[in-house]
N, C-alpha and C positions, 0 to 999 in steps of 0.2 A: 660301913660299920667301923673300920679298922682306921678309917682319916678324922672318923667325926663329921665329917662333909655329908649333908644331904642332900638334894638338890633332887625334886619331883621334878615332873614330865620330859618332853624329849628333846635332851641337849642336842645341840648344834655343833658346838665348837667352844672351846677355850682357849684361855692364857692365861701366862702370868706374868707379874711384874710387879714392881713395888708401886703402884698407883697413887699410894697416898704422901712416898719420900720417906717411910719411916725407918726404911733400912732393912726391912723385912718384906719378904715378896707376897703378892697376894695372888689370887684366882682370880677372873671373871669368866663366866662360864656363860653361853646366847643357848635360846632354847624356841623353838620352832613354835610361833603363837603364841610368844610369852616375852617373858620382862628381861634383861640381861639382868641377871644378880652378878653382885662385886660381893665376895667372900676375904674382907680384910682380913690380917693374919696379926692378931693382937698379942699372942703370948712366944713367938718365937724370938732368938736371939737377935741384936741388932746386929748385919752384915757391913760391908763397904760397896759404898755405891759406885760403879765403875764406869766411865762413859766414853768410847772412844772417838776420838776426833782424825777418821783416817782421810783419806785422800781426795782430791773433788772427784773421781768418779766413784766412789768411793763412802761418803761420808762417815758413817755410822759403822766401817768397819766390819762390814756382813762377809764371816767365815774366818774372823780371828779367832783365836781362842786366847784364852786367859786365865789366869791362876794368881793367888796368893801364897807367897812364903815368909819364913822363918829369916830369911837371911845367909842360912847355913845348912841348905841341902835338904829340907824338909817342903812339901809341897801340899796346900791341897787340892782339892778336885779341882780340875779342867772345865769351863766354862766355853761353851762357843756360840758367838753374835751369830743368828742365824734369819732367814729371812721370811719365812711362814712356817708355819707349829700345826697347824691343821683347816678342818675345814671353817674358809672366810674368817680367821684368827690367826696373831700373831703375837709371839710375847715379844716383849720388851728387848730394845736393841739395850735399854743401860741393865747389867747384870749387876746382882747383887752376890758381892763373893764371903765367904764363911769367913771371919778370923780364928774360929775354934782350930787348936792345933796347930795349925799352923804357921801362929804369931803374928801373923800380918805385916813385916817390917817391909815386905820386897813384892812386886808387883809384875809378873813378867805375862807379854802376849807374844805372841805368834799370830802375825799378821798374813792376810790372806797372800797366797804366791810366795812365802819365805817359809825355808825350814828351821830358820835364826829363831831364837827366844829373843827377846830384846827388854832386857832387865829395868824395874827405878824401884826407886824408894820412895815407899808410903808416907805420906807427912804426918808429923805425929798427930795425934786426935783428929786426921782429917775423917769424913765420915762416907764424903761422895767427893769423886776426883774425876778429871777428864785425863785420856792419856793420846797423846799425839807418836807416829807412828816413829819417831826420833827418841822415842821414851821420856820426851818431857813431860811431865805431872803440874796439873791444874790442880787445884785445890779448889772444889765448890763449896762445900758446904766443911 
């Protein structure tokens, strides 16, 4: 009642992720005997799309974490690539991080096996980036 999310009979499993690229993360949620509904997320803010390109055994960077800043000492929430979310579901290895607050100018992860941050800079207007474990930034969209 309190999400606005309805969702009859008996769920299985979810995740999220931005499904459709629009900068905003959505739901899909499998339900035992029934249809997988995709619960797209139409009115929330646009984020940045975040994709990491880590190591060949490695690729996708499963148990970094990641953050957006300011620049100047201001962070916000912590983000972590993870590798299942629940039952027979998985969200999304590209995370979608908030610029609210925290101006977006700086880009820092923490890659799996390091206590190092390893800091870049966001490109201006970029909206989806890939980031490599040397902190070079791609710029995709």
């Amino acid at each position: 009642q309190e999400s606005g999310v309805k969702v009859y009979g008996e769920q299985r499993g979810s995740a999220v992720g931005d499904f459709d690229r629009d900068g905003r993360v959505d739901l899909v949620v499998s339900q035992n005997g029934g249809e997988t509904k995709l619960y797209r997320n139409e009115g929330g803010k646009v984020g940045l799309r975040v994709r990491l390109k880590g190591t060949k055994e490695n690729p996708e960077g499963v148990g970094a974490v990641m953050r957006v800043g300011d620049g100047k000492g201001k962070w916000g929430a912590a983000r972590e690539v993870h590798g299942g979310s629940g039952y027979w579901s998985m969200d999304s290895v590209v995370q979608v991080l908030s610029r609210e607050g925290a101006g977006g100018g700086k880009l820092s992860v923490r890659w799996p096996g390091s206590v190092k941050w390893v800091e870049s800079e966001v490109p201006v207007g970029a909206r989806e980036v890939a980031v490599h474990p040397d902190g070079r930034v791609e710029t995709i969209r």
